[in-house]
N, C-alpha and C positions, 0 to 999 in steps of 0.2 A: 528554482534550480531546474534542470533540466531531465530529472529525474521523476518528476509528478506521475501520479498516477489519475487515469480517468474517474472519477466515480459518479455513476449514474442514478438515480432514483429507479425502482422497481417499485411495481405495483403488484406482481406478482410473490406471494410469502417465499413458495417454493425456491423463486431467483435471487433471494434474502440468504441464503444456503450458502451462494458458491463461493469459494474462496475469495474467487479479485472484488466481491463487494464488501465483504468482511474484514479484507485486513487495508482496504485502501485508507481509512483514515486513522489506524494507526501508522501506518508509513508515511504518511504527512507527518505527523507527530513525531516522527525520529531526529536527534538532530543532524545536521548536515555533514558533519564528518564519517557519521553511521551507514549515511546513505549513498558515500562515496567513497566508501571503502573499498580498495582494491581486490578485498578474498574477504572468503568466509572467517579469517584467522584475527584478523584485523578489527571487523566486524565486532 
C-alpha cells in the first residue's frame, strides 16, 4: 500500500529512541483498513 513507512537500521542506541524507528513495524503490522482510515474515530 501506499501508506509504508521507511525503517532504517541505526547503529547508533541513542537513534533506537526516536519514535519513527519504534513504531514503524508496528504500523506495518496494522491491518489495512486501520491504516486507511479516514479519522482518528474510524481508526
Amino acid at each position: 500500500n501506499g501508506y509504508k513507512l521507511k525503517h532504517r537500521q541505526f547503529h547508533l542506541h541513542m537513534r533506537k529512541r526516536f519514535l519513527t524507528v519504534r513504531v514503524t513495524e508496528h504500523w506495518h503490522r496494522l491491518p489495512r483498513e486501520a491504516v486507511e482510515s479516514p479519522s482518528l474515530e474510524v481508526f
